[in-house]
N, C-alpha and C positions, 0 to 999 in steps of 0.2 A: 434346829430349834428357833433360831433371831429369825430364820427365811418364814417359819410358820406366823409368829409373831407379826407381823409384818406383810404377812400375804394380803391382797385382794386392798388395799390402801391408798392404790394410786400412786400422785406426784409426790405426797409425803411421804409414802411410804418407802421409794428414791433417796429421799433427800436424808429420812432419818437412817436408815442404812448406810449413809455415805457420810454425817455426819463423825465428823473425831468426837466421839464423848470421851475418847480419852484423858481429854485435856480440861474434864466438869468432873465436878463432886460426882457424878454416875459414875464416871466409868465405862468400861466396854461393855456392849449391849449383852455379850454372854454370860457377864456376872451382873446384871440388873435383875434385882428381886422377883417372885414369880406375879408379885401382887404388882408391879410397875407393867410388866409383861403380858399381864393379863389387861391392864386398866389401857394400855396402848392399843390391844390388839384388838380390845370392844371399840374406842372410839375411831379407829382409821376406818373400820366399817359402817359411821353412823353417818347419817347425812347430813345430819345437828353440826353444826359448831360447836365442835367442843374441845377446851384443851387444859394440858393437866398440867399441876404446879406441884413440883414434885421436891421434897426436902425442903429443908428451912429456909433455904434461897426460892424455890416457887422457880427451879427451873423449867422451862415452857417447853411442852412439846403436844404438839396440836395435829388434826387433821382438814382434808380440802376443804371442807365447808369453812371450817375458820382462817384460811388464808386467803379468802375471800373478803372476809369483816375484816384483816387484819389491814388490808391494803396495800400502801408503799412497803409497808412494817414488813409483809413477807418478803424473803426467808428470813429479814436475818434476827427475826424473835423464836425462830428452832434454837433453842439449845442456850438462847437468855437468861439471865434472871429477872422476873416479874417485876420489878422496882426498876430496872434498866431498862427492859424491852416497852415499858409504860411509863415513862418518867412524872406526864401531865398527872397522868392518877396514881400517883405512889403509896400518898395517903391513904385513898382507898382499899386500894390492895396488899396494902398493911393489914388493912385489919383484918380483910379476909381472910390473909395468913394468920392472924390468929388466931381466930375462932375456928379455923378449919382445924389447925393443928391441936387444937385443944377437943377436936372431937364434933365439933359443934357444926351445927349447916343454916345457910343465908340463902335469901331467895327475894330478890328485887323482880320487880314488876314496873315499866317503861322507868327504868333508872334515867336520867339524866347525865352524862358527864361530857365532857367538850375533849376530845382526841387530839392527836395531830400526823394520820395515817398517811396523808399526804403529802406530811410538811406544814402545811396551814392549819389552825383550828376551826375542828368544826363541829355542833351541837350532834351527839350524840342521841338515840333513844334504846333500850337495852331492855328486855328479858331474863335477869339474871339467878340463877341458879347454882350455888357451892355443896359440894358436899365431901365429907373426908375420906379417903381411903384409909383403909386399916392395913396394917403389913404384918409381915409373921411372926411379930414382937407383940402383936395383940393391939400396939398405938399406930394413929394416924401418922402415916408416913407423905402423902400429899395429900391434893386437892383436885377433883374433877369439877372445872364451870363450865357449865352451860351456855352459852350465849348466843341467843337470839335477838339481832337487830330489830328494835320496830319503829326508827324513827320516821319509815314513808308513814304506818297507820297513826303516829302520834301528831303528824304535823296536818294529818287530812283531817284528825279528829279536829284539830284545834283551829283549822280553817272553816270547817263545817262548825264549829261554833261560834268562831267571830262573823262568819254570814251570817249565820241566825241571830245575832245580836244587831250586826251592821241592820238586816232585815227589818228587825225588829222596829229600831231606834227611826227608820226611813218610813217606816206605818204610820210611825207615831208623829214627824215629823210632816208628813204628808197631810195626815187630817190636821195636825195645827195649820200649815200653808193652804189648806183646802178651806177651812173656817174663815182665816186671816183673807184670805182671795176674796171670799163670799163677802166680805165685811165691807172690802176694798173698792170691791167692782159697785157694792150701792153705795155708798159713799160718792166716788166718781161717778155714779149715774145721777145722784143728786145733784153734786155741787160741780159736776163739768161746764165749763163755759164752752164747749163743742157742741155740736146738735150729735146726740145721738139716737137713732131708729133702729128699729127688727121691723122686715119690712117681708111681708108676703112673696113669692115668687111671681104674683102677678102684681107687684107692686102698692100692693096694699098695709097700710100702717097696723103693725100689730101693738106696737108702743113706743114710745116715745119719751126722753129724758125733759125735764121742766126748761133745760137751755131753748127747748123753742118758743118759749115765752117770752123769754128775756131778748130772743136775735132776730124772730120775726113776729111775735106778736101773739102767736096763736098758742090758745089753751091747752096744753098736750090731752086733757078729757075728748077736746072738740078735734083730735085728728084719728085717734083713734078707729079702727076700720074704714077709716077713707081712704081714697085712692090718691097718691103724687101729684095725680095731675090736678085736682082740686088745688093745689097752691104753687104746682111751678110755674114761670113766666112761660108765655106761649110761646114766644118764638123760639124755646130751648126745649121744648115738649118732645117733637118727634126725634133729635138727638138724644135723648134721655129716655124714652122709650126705647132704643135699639140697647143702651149702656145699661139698665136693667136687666133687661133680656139675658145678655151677657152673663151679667154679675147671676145671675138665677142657672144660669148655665154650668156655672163653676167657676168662671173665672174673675180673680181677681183684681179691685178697680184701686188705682193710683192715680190720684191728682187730679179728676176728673169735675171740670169745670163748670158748673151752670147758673140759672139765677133764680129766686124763688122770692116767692109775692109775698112782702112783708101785709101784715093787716091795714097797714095804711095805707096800701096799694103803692109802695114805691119796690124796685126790684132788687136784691141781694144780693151778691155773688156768693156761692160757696164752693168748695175742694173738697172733692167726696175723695174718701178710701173707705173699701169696703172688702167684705169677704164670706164667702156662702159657706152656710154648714146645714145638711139634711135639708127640708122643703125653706128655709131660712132665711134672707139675707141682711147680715150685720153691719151697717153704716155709722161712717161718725163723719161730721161735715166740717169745715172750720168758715168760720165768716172772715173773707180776704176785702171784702168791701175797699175799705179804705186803704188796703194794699194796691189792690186795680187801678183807684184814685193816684195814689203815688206812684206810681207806676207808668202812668201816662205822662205825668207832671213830669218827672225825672228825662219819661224817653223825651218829651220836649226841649225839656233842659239841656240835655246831651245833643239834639241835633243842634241847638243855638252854639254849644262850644263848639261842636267839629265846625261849625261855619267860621265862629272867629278864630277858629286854629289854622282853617284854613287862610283867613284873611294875613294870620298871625304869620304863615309859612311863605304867602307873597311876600310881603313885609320884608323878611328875613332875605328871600330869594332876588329882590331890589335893591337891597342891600350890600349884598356882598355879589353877585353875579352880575348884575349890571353893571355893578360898578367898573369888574376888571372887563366886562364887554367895552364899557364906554373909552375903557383907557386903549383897549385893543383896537378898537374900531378908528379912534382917533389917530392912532400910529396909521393902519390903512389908508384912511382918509386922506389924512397928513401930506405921505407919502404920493400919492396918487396927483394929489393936488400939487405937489410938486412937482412932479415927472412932466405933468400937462403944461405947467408954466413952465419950465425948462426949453421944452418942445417947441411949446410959441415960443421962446427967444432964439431957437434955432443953438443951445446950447444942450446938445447933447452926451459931452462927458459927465462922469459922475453919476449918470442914472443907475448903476448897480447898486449903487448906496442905498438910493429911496427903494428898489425893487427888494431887495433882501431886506429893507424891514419893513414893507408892506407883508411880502413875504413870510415875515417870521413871526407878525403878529398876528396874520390868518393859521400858520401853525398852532401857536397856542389858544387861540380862539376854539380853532377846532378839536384840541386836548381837554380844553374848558367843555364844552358838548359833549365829549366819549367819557368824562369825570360825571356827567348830569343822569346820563345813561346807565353806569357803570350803578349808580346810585340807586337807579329807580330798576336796576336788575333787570333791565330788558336790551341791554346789549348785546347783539349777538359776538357771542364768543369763534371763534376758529382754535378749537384745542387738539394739539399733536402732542406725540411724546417727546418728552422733553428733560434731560440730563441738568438740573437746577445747577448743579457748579462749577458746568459751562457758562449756564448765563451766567453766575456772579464772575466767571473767572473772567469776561468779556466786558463785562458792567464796571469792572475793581477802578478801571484809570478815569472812567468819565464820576464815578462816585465819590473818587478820593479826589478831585481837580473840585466838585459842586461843594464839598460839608467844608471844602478850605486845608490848608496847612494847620489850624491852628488844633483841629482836631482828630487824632490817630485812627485813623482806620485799621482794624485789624478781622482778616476772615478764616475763620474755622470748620473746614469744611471736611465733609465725614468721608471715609473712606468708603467705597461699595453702597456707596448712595443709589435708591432703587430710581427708578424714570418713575415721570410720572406726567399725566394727561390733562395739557393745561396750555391755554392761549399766551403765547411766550413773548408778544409785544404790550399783553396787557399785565403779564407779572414782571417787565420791566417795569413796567409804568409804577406799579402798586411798591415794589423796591424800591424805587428813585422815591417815590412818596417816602416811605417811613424815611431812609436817611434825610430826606430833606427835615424832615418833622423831628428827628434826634437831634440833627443842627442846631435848630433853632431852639432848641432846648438845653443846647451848651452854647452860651453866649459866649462865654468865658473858658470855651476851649473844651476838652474832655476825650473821652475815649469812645469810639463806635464799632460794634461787633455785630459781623453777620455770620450765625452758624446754620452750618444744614445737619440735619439727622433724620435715621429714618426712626418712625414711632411703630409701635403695638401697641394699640388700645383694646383692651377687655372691655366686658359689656358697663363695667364700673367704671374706669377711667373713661370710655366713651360719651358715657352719660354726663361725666363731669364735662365733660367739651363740648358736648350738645352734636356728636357726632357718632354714625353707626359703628359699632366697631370693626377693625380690622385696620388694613397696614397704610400708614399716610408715611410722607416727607415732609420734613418739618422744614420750614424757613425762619430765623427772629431775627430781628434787629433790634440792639440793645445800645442803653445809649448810660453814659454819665453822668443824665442831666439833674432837671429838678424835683423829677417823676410829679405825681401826679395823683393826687388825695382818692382815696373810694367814689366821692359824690363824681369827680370829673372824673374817674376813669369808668364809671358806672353807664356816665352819660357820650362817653369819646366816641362811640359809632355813632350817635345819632345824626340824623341830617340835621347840617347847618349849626350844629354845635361847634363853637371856636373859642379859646381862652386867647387868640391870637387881636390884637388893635382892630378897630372896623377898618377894611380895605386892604387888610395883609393877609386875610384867608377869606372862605367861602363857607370851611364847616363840611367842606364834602370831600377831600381826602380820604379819611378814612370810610367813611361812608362805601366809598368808593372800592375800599381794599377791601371793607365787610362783605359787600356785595361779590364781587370779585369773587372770592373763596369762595362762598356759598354757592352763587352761580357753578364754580367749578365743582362742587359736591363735597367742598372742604369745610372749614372755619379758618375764623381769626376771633385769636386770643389776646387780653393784654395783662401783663403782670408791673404793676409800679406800684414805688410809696415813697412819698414826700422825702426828697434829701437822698434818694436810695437810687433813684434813674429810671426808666422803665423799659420792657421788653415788651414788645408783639410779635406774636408768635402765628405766621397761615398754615395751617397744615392743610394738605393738598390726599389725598386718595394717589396712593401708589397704583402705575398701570403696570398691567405684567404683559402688555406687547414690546414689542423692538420699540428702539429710541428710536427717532427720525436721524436721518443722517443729515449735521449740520457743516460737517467738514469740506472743503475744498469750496462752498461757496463763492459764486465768481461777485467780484465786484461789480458796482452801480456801474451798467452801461449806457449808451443812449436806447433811447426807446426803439424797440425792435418795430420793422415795418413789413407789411403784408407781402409774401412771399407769392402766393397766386391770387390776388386781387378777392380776399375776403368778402361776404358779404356781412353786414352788422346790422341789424334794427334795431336802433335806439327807442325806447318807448318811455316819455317821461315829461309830465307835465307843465314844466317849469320851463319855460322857452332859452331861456340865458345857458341854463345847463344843456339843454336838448342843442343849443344853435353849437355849444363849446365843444361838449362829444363829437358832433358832428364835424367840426371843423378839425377836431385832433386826427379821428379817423381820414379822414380825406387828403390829410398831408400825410399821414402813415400808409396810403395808399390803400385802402381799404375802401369798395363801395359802401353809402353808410345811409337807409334809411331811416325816418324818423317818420312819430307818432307822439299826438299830447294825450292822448289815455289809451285805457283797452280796449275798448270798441276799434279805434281806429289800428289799434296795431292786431289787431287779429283780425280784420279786411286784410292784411298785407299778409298775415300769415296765411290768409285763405287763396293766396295766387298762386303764381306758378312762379313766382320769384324764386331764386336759387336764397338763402338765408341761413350762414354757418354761425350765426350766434346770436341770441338772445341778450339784450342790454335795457333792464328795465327798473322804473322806480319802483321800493315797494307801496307808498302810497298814494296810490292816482284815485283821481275822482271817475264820477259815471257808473260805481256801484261793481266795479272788477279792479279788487287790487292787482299788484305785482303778483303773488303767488298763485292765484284763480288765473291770470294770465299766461303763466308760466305753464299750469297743469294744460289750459286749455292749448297752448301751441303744444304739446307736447303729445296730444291727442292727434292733434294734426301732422304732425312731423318726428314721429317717435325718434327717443336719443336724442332729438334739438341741444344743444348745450345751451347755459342759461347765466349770466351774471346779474345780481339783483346788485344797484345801487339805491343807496336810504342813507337819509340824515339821519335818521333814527332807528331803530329795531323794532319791528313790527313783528311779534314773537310770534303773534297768531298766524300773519300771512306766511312765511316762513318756516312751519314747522317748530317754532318753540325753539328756535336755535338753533336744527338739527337739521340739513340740507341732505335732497338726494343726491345720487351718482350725477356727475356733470354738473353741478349747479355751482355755484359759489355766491357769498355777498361783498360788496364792497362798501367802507363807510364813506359818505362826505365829510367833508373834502378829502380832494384825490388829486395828485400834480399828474401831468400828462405823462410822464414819465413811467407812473404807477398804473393809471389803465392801463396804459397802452404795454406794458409787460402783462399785466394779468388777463387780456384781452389774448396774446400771443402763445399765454402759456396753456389757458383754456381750450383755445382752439385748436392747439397739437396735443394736446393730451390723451391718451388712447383711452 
């Protein structure tokens, strides 16, 4: 009998079979009423959701379609009481229980209630239908509900009616905007101080706003089907004939410039925009007259400043560079002119003295020149890889001997520090700089710190450093001192800016170290504030080749001399340099021709002279620098090796910094010592 009950039901039909009612007001399925029996075995075959509340508790027992609607809720609302298995609507299902038991039937249509099948609440739309069962006592023994979800059709009803409202309301608001536009656009076609035209595709005036009364003069009655060229200026006619054309074409005119014949015959400027619609084209012009005027006035202005900025940067440059020239020069001078009376007295001891500081202050002269370069970012660099805290660790005793006792040097340097590619004689220079510059910034003693790190910069933090992102090494130097307000740390790379006495600096230090970075592909940063100290920070672009190998380096020896009698051509206009070369090479044993420009050294490279090295200036007169010279011997004698010598970095001649296979440059000045190795090393080099 429960198996017939129960046949054909499905997964509830399982579950209530397996259910214990023994432990519910039912009871065992074998003694359940025939009217419970029968109300079971109609709804497991119905496809409806439907489920039945049975006794005065509404215990629940349902089929598949309603363990569907039920949700999470299934199973464990089989075999519930209705107030338990629904807690959110208890209320409700109260009452159902009582109008059912009392005989009576309910029947909602898209009910409303908020569930929580899930766990969460959620808005509910319901089809609901109650009715009583009667038992073999003649009374309602439960309740059969119906339940049909229909919150998809309730919420598409109620979106299909706030469209048609939203619809609605955007109609209505349309023709207000549509009117208000209408109102708008004559208004502004009245009272615009613009010219504006509807202009034929062949350029013909279809109408025209009253502003052209008031900007050129003419009647808008009296332009009306005339043609443009009737009142543009001639010499802007056939350019404005093409920029018509255009605009009639489709396409759209911005800022487009011409001048038009006021009535009183003087000429206009105006700035068309424009834009075509159907056989159409819609223009609006502004009158810049007086703009052009000021405009001229101003670019005149500005070129009289840069003239006296430039006067301003002499000035500046006579100032503080000549000065330490004049003192430099005068140690040489000095010097020299002593050696020579010396000499005439036949008193020869003691010349070392005057030679090392002739000596010393053509070094710094010539440091003074690579700082002037370094500024104007046209020095050429020589960058290899290079292990930064090596150099400081090599730098630490000459650093801590220059900033004095009085101030603590201390260096924090990062472990698994990346290399990175970078002219390693010019970022000593640029190091000796800042500590020298933290020095003087603790008069009164203080603490000095140089750390290295490596950086990642994202495309954010990049941006703040004015740098592409990805991996740099960072170098600062950080000082104790008196740091350094906004305005002057604002201004501290600028050339020639110094807070330093006139005569104690030049203003190109840092300049110097800005350049420097940059030049390298890096920056420099500075962080200070008044009482606080300040740091400068270079960061350098990490290389991912091998470090150069700077280990076992042999010391300064004498200048190597020519093993099989080299040949050299000097080529270099300057006679005093050309005659000194020449004469270094000759006692280094070296044959050593010479040339005062290219012309004449390219006759020698055009013979049958034997010639293992190229030695030229980059800047010679006669219209073929250094590098045109270099290309052209190289034509001639493919692989020529080649050493360019320059006072200065001629970035054009040279490649921009960037030399080929064999070539090298060397700066001036240069001790015999230094040619004459790089001369040696060039020349064996494979």
């Amino acid at each position: 009998m429960t198996e017939a009950v129960l046949a054909g039901g499905g997964e509830l039909s399982r579950l209530i079979f397996a259910y214990p009612w023994e432990r519910t007001p039912l009871g065992a399925i074998a003694g359940w009423p025939s009217s419970l029996r029968t109300t079971i075995g109609l709804i497991l075959r119905s496809p409806v959701p439907i489920v039945t509340l049975w006794g005065e508790d509404g215990i629940m027992i349902y089929n598949d379609a309603y363990s569907g609607f039920a949700g999470g809720r299934h199973p464990r609302l089989l075999g519930s009481k209705v107030r338990e298995g629904w807690p959110e609507v208890a209320d409700f299902n109260d009452n159902v229980m009582k109008v059912g038991l009392a005989g009576g039937t309910l029947s909602y249509q898209d009910q409303e209630l908020t569930l929580h099948r899930s766990g969460v609440p959620e808005q509910v739309w319901m089809n609901l239908d109650y009715s009583p069962v009667i038992g073999e006592s003649g009374r309602p023994e439960g309740i059969v509900a119906i339940v049909v979800e229909t919150t998809a059709k309730v919420q598409a009803e109620r979106r299909l009616r706030e469209t048609a409202e939203a619809l609605a309301q955007l109609n209505a608001e349309l023709e207000r905007r549509v009117e208000e536009r209408t109102a708008e656009r004559d208004r502004i076609w009245r009272n615009s101080r613009d010219l504006l035209a509807v202009l034929r595709a062949d350029g013909v005036f279809r109408t025209v706003n009253p502003a052209w009364r008031e900007i050129l003069g003419h009647a808008p009655e009296s332009l009306i089907g005339r043609h443009f060229r009737d009142i543009i200026w001639p010499e802007d006619a056939a350019l404005t004939e093409g920029v018509v054309a255009a605009a009639a074409a489709g396409q759209d005119l911005t800022g487009f410039e011409n001048r038009y014949r006021h009535q009183d015959g003087t000429p206009r400027w105006i700035s068309w925009h424009s834009s075509a619609e159907g056989e159409d084209i819609f223009a609006y012009g502004r009158d810049i007259t007086a703009e052009k005027g000021r405009a001229q006035a101003l670019a005149e202005a500005e070129e009289r400043l840069r003239q006296a900025q430039k006067m301003e940067a002499v000035g500046q440059l006579t100032g503080g560079i000549a000065h330490d020239f004049n003192n430099l020069l005068t140690g040489i001078v000095g010097s020299l002119q002593m050696i020579q009376t010396r000499i005439a007295q036949g008193r020869v001891d003691g010349l070392d003295r005057y030679i090392l500081a002739a000596r010393g202050a053509a070094d710094r002269a010539a440091a003074l020149t690579h700082r002037l370069l370094a500024f104007s970012r046209r020095q050429t660099l020589d960058p290899r890889p290079l292990q930064i805290n090596r150099l400081v660790a090599g730098m630490e005793e000459l650093i801590r001997r220059t900033v004095g006792p009085a101030i603590a040097l201390e260096v924090v340097a990062s472990g698994g520090l990346w290399t990175t590619l970078v002219d390693a004689n010019q970022l000593e220079n640029a190091l000796l700089n800042l500590c020298i510059n933290a020095r003087d910034a603790m008069p009164e003693g203080g603490r000095l710190t140089i750390e290295t790190a490596n950086r990642w910069f994202d495309d954010r933090t990049a941006r703040g450093h004015d740098l592409r992102p990805g991996q740099y090494v960072s170098l600062c130097v950080s000082d104790t001192g008196v740091g350094m307000t906004p305005e002057v740390a604002a201004r501290a790379f600028d050339p020639f800016f110094t807070t330093k006495p006139l005569g104690q600096g030049t203003g190109l230090g840092l300049s110097m170290i800005h350049g420097f970075a940059q030049q390298s592909g890096g920056q420099a940063r500075i962080y200070s504030e008044p009482g606080q100290g300040t740091t400068v920070c270079l960061y350098l672009p990490r290389h991912l080749g091998a470090e150069a190998d700077a280990d076992g380096a042999p010391a300064p020896a004498p200048a190597p001399r020519a093993e099989r009698g080299e040949t050299v051509l000097v080529v270099d206009d300057e006679p005093t340099v050309r005659m000194l070369v020449g004469e270094v090479l000759g006692e280094l044993g070296y044959a050593a021709l010479e040339a005062a420009d290219g012309a004449a050294g390219l006759q020698i490279l055009r013979s049958a002279r034997r010639i293992d090295l190229l030695v030229t200036d980059v800047g010679l007169p006669g219209g073929m620098n250094g590098r045109q010279l270099a290309d052209a011997a190289r034509e001639l004698r493919p692989g020529l090796k080649v050493l360019f010598i320059t006072g200065y970095a001629e970035n054009a001649a040279i490649g921009h910094g960037h030399l080929a296979p064999g070539m090298q440059v060397m700066t001036k000045p240069f001790s015999v010592e230094a040619i004459a190795r790089r001369i040696r090393a060039i020349i064996e080099a494979r």
